[in-house]
C-alpha positions as CSV (number, residue, x, y, z in Angstrom):
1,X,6.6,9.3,31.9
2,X,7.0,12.9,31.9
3,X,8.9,15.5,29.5
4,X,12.6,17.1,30.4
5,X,10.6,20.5,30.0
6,X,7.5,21.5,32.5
7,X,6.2,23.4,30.0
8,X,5.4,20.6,27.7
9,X,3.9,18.5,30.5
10,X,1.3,21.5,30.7
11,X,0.1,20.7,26.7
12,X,-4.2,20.3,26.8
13,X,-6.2,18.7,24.5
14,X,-7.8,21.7,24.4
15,X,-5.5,23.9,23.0
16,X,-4.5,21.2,20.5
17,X,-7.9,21.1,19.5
18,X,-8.3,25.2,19.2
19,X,-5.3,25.9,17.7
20,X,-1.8,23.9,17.6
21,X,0.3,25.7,15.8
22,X,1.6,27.4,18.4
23,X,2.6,24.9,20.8
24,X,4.2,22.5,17.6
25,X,6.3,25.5,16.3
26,X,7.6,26.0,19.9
27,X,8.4,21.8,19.6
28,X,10.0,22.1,16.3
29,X,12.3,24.8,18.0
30,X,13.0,23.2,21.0
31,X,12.3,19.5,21.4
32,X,11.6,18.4,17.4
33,X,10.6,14.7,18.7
34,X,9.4,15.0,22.3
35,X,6.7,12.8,24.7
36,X,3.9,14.8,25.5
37,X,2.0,13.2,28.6
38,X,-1.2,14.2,27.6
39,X,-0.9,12.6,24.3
40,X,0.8,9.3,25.7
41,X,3.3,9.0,23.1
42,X,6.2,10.3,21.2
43,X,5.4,13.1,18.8
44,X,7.3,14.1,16.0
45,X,6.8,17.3,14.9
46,X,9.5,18.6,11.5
47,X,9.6,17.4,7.7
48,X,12.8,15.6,8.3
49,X,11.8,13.7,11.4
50,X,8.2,12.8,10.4
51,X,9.5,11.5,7.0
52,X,13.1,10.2,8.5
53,X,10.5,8.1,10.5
54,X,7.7,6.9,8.3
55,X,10.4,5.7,5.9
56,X,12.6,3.7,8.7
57,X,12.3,0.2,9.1
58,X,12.9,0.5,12.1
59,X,9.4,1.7,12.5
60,X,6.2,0.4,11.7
61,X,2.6,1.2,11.6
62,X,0.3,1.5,15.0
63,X,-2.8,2.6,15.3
64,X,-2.8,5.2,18.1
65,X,-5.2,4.1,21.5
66,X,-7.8,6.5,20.8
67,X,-8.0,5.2,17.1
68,X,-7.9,1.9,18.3
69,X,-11.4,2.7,20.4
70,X,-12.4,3.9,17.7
71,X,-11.9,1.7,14.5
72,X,-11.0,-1.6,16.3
73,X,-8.4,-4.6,14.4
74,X,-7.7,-5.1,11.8
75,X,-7.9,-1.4,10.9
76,X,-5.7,-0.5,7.6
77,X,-4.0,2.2,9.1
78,X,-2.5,0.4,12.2
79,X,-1.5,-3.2,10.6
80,X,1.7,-4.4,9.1
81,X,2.6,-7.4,7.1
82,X,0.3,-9.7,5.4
83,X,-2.7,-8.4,6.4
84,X,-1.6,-5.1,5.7
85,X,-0.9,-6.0,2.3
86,X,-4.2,-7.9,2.2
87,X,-6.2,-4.6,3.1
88,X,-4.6,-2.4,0.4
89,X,-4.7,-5.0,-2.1
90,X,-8.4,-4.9,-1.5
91,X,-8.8,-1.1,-1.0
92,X,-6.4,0.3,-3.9
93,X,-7.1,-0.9,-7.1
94,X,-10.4,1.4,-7.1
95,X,-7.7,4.4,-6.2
96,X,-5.4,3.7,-9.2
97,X,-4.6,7.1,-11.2
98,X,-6.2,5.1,-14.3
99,X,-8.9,3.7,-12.6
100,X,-9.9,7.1,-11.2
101,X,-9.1,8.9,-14.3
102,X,-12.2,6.5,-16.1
103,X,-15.1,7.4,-13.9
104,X,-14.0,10.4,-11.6
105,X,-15.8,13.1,-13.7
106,X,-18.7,11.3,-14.1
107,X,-19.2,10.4,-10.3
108,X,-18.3,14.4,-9.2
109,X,-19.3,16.6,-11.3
110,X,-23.4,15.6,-11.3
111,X,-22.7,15.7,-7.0
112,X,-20.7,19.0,-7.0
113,X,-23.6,21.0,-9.9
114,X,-26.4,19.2,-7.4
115,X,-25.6,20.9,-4.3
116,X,-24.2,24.1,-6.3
117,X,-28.2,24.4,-7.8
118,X,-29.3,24.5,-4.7
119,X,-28.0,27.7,-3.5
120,X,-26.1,29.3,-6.3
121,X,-29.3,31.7,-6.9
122,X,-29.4,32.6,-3.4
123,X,-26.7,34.7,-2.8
124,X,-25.2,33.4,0.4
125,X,-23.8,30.5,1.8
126,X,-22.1,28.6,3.9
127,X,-19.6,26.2,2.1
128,X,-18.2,23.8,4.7
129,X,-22.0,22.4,5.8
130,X,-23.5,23.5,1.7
131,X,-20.9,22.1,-0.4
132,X,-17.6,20.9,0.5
133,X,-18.6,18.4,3.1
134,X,-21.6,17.2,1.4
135,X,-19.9,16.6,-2.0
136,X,-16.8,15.1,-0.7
137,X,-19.3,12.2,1.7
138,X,-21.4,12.0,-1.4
139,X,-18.7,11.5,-4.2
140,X,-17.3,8.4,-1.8
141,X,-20.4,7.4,-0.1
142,X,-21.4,6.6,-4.5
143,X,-18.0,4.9,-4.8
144,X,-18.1,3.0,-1.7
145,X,-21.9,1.6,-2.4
146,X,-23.8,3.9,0.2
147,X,-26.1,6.0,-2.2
148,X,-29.2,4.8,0.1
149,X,-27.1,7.0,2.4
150,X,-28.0,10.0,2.8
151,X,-25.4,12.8,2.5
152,X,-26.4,14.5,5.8
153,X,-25.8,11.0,7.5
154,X,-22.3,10.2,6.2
155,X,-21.4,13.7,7.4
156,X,-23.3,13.1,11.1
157,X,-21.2,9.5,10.7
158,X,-17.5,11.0,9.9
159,X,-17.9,14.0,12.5
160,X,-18.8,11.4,15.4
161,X,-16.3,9.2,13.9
162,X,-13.6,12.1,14.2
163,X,-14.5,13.6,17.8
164,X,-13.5,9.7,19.2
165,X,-10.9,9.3,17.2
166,X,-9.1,12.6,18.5
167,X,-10.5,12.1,21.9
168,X,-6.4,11.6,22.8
169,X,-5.6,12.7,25.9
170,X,-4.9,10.4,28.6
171,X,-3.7,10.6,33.0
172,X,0.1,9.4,33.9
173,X,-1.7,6.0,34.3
174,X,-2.2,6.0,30.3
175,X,-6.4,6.1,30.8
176,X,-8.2,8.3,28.7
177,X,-9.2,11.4,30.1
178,X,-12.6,11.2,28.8
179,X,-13.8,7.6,28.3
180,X,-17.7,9.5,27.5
181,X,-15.9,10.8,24.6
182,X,-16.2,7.8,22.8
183,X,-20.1,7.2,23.4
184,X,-21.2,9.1,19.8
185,X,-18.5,6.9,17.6
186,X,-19.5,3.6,19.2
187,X,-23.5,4.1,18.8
188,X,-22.4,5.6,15.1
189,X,-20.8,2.6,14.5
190,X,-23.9,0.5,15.5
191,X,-25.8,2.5,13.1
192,X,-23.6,2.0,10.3
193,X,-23.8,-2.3,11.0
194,X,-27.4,-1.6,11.0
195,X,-27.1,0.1,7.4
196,X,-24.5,-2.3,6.0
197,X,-25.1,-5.5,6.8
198,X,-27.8,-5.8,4.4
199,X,-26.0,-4.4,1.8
200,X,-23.0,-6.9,2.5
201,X,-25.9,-9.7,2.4
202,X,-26.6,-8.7,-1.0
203,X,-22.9,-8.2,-2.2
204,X,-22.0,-11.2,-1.4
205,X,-25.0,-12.8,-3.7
206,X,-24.7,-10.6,-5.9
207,X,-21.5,-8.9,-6.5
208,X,-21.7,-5.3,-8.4
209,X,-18.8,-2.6,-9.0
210,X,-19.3,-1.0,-5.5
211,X,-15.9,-0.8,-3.5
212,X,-17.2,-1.9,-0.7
213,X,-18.1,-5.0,-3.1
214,X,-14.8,-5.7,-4.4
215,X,-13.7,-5.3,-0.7
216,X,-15.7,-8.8,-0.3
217,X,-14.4,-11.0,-3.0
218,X,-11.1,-9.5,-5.0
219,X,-8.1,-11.6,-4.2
220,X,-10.7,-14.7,-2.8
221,X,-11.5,-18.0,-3.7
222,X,-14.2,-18.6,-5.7
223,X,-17.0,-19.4,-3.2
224,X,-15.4,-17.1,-0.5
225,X,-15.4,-13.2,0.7
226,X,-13.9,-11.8,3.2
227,X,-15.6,-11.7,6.8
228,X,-17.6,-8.5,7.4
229,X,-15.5,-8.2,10.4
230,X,-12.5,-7.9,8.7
231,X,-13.8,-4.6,6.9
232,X,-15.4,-3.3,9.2
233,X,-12.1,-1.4,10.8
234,X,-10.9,-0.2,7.5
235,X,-14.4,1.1,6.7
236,X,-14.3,3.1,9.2
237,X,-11.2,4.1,8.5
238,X,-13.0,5.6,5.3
239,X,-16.1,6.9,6.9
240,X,-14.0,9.2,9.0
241,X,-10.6,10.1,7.0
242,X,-11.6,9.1,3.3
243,X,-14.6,11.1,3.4
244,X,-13.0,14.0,5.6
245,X,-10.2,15.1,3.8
246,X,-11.2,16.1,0.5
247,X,-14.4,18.3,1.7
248,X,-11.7,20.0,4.4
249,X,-9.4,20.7,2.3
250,X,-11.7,22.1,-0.2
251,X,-12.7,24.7,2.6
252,X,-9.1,25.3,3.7
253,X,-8.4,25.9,0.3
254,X,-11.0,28.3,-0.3
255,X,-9.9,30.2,3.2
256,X,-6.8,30.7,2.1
257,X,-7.4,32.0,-1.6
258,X,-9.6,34.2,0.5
259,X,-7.1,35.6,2.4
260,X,-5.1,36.5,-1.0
261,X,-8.0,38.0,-3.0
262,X,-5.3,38.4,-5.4
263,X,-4.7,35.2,-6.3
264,X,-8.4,34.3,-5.4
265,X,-8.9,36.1,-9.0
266,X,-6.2,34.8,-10.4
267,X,-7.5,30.7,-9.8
268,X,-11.2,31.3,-10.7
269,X,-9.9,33.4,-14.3
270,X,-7.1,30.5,-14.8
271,X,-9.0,26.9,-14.0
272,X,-5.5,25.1,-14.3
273,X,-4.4,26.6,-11.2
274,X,-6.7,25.3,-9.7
275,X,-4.5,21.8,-8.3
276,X,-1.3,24.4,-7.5
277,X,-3.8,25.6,-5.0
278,X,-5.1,22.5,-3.5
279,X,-1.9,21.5,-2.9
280,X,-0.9,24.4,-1.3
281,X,-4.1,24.5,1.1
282,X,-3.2,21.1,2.1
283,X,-0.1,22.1,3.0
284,X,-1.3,25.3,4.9
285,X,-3.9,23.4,6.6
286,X,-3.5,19.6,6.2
287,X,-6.6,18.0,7.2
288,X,-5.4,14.8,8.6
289,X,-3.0,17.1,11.0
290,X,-1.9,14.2,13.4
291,X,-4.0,11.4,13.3
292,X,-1.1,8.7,12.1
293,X,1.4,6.8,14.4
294,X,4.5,4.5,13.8
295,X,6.1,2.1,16.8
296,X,9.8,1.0,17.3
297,X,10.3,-2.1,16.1
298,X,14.1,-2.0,18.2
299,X,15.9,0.6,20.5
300,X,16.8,3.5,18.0
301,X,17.8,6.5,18.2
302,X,16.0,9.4,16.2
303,X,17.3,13.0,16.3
304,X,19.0,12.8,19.6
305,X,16.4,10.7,21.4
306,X,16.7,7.7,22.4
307,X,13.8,5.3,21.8
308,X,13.3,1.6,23.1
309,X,11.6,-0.9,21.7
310,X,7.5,0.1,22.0
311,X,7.8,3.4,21.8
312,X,5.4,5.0,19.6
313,X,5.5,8.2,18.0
314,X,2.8,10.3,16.2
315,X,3.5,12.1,13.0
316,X,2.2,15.4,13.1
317,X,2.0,16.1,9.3
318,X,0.4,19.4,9.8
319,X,3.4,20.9,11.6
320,X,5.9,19.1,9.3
321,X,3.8,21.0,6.6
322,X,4.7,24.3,8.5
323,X,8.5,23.5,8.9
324,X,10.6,27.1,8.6
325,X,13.8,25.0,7.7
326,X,11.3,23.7,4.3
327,X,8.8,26.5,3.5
328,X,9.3,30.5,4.0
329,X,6.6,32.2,5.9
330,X,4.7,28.9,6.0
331,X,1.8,30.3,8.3
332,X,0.7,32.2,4.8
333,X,-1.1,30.6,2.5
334,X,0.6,31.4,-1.2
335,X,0.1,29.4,-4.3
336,X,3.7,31.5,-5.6
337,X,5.9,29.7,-3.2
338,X,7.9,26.8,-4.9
339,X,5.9,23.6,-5.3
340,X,7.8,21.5,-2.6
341,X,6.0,18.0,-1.5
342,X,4.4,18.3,1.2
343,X,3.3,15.5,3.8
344,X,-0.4,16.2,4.2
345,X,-0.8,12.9,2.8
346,X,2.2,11.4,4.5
347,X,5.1,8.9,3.6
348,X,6.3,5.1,3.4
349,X,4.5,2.4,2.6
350,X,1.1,3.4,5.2
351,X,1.0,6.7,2.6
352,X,-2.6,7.8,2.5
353,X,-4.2,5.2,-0.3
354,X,-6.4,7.8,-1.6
355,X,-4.6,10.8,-3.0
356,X,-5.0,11.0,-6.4
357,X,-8.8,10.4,-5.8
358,X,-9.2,13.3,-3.2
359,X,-7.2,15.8,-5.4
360,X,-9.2,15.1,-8.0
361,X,-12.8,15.5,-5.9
362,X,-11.1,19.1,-4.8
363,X,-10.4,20.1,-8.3
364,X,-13.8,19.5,-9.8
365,X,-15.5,20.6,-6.5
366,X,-13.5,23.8,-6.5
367,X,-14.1,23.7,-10.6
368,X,-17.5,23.7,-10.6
369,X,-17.8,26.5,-7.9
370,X,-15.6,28.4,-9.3
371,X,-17.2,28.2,-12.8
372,X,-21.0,28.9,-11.3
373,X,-20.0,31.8,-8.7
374,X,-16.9,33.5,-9.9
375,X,-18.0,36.3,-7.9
376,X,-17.2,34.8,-4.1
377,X,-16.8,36.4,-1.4
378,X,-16.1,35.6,2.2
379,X,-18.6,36.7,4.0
380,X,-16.7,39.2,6.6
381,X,-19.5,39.8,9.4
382,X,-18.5,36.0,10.5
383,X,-15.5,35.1,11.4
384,X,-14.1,31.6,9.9
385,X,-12.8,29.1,12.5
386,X,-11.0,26.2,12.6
387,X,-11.0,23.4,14.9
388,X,-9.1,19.4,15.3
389,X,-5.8,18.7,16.1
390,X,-5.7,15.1,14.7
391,X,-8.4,16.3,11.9
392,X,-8.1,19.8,11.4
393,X,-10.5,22.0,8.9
394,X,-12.6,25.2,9.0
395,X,-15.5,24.7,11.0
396,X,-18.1,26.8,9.0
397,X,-17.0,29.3,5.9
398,X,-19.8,31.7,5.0
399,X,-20.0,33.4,1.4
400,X,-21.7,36.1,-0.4
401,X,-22.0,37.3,-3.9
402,X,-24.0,39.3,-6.1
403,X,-26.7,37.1,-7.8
């Protein structure tokens, strides 16, 4: 299948990767829900579409082919039905707003002032690889059960995770472009059986208040857990998203105040800003940018465009998040603008399960650095670059202040 405009069959991974903004504004103008060959699907690319879309029922979840590769079946993020209500009966009671409000303090703030102590005195640093990375793997490496993890290892696990998972782009036949690309992910996820299997041998003897835990035996008969198998896919899903999101958008956040040292002042002197401005660094740069996919369950028509039966559709959150007809100037970053929603953690009933739990690591992340080093500055000899066009976050943030 090819486009109705040539300039959209020319799309490359690698310009996704670099920088899509441009190319998704240009869809939003001209062809709002379009099939880009490279991608081998639908994409859908405004507020109303993406969330006209995730809502329908005449849509349903699908894990997109690269993800697929990557996380295999039964993965949370690609099933429907019973066993999608299975899965997030067994991952959200740990991500309930009260259950989070009783230990999330205790689990973060001893992570964040860790890492914090160990460069806080030195005057420079860089936050994505320091800080933000580190303490969002550790806060939910704890929760999951992995503290014989270490932190460098989750974050070596979610980055080889994320480069197969985005390895997209596929030939008019529908074969991936790069099959190598997938080589890192698949010995990662040997590693990670290596690491786990023990642990599950132990759960399921003796059961403790680990997530990973509960995965095994809430909702079972007594006697019973669920097969390794079956978790598997949806850890993965929270080795690579779960423990992404909240360290990127930390870092995006930061970038942006950053770019307004006015209200860069204003956040570290007021503390209760401080979720007005997550929020709006996850809609400047959402950091699952187009990793999520829905599938016609019927011919339908969406915007125009005709859609059989099977035709699936990605939902580029990040450019619904940049959306003239929603946000003014929504290339800036400003924590001013009206607080519309925003879709960086998408919509429906496959609506990221984690939320309140990754606002709340970016608060007391952001909190605690805040409260240590009001005096941050970026560091302006390097320049700050993002990369990921399903995942999208800064790839290194470097800092200075006076010690």
């Amino acid at each position: 299948m090819t486009s109705t405009m040539s300039w959209i069959d020319d799309i490359t991974m690698t310009e996704l990767e670099r920088n899509p903004y441009p190319v998704y504004e240009r869809l939003r103008v001209e062809a709002p829900l379009a099939y880009i060959p490279i991608l081998g699907s639908y994409v859908a690319t405004t507020a109303d579409i993406c969330r006209t879309i995730a809502t329908s029922p005449d849509f349903e979840a699908v894990i997109t082919k690269a993800g697929g590769r990557t996380f295999g079946h039964p993965a949370v993020i690609g099933v429907n039905g019973a066993i999608h209500e299975d899965l997030r009966s067994m991952v959200d009671p740990a991500l309930q707003p009260q259950e989070v409000d009783r230990w999330i303090d205790d689990l973060v703030r001893p992570i964040a002032r860790r890492y914090l102590s160990d460069f806080e005195d030195v005057g420079r640093a860089e936050l994505v690889a320091q800080y933000c990375e580190p303490v969002s793997v550790r806060a939910l490496g704890d929760l999951l059960g992995l503290q014989s993890v270490s932190s460098d290892k989750l974050r070596e696990w979610f980055h080889k995770l994320s480069v197969s998972f985005t390895n997209a782009g596929v030939d008019e036949n529908g074969e991936f472009t790069n099959p190598d690309g997938f080589a890192e992910a698949d010995a990662a996820k040997l590693e990670i059986q290596s690491i786990v299997n023990p642990l599950i041998d132990n759960w399921i003897e003796n059961p403790d208040d680990s997530a990973i835990s509960h995965w095994l035996h809430d909702g079972m008969p007594d006697g019973q857990t669920r097969d390794r198998d079956y978790i598997y896919p949806t850890l993965y899903v929270y080795l690579l998203g779960a423990m992404q999101e909240p360290g990127h958008a930390m870092a995006s956040t930061l970038v942006g105040l950053f770019s307004r040292p006015d209200q860069f002042e204003q956040v570290v002197d007021e503390p209760g800003l401080i979720p007005r401005a997550i929020s709006e660094g996850m809609r400047w740069t959402s950091p699952i940018w187009s990793a999520t996919a829905r599938i016609s369950t019927k011919d339908t028509e969406v915007a125009g465009v005709d859609l059989p039966a099977g035709s699936v559709v990605l939902m580029s959150y990040g450019s619904a998040n940049h959306d003239h007809s929603v946000y003014e100037a929504p290339s800036e970053y400003d924590i001013t603008r009206p607080p519309l929603p925003h879709l960086a953690f998408g919509a429906g009933n496959h609506a990221c399960a984690g939320i309140y739990f990754a606002n709340h690591v970016c608060r007391i992340g952001l909190e605690e650095l805040f409260e240590s080093i009001p005096n941050l500055e970026r560091d302006d000899s390097s320049d700050v670059e993002f990369w990921g066009w399903g995942f999208r976050g800064p790839t290194s943030l470097h800092t200075v202040w006076e010690v």
